[in-house]
C-alpha positions in Angstrom: 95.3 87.2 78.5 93.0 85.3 81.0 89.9 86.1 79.5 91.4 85.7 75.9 92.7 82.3 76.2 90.2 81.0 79.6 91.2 81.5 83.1 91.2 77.4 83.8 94.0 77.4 80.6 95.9 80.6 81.7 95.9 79.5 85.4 97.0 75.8 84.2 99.9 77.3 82.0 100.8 79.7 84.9 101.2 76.5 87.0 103.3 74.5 84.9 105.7 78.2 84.3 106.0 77.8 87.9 107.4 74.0 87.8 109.4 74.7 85.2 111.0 78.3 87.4 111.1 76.5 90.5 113.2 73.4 89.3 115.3 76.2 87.6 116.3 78.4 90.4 118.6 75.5 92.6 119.8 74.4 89.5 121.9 78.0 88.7 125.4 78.7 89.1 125.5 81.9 89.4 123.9 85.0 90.8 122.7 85.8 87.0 121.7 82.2 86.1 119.0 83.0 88.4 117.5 86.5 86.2 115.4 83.6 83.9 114.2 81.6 86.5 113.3 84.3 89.0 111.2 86.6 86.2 109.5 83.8 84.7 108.4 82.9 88.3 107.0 86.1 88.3 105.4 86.2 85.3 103.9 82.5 86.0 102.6 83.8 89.5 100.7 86.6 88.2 99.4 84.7 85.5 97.8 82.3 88.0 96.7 85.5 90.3 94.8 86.9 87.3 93.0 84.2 86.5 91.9 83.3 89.7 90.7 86.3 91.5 88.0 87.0 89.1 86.7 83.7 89.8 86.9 84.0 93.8 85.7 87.5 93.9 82.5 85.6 91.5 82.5 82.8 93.9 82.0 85.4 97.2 79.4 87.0 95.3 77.1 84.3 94.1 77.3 82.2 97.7 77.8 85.1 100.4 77.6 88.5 100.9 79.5 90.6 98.5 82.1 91.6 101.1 85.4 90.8 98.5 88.0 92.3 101.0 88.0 88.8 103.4 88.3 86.5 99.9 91.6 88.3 98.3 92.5 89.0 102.3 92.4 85.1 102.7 93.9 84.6 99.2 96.8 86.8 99.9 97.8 84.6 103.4 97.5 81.7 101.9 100.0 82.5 99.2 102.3 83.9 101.7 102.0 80.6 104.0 102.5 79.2 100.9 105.9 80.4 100.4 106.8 80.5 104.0 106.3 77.0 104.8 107.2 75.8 101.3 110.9 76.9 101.4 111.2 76.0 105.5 109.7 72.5 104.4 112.2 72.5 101.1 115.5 72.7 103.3 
């Protein structure tokens, strides 16, 4: 879908998805209010994880070595500080 549409649309559409999931998920009432919110989070992240690996493994390879284990390694902890901190700063 990335390459179809362009990664810098698909990884913008995959950004706003995740606006629109995250101000839905405190906003349910119950434990299956949160099925829609929750899957199109998922959807929205991958979206935005397929667009922009290509582009980071490309970026690695035309400025350094090729050595693409350290770029998604680096990618990979700064998503998951990303939703570490986020939801420790949030409450």
């Amino acid at each position: 879908m990335a390459h179809k549409m362009g990664r810098w649309l698909c990884c913008m559409i995959g950004l706003l998805l995740i606006a629109i999931a995250l101000v839905g998920v405190p906003t349910a009432t119950t434990i299956y209010g949160l099925i829609l919110p929750n899957g199109l989070l998922g959807f929205a992240i991958g979206m935005v994880d397929s667009s922009m690996m290509p582009t980071m493994g490309y970026l690695v390879d035309i400025r350094h070595s090729s050595v693409y284990g350290s770029v998604y390694a680096i990618a990979d902890v700064a998503f998951c500080l990303g939703y570490a901190i986020g939801k420790t700063i949030i409450k």
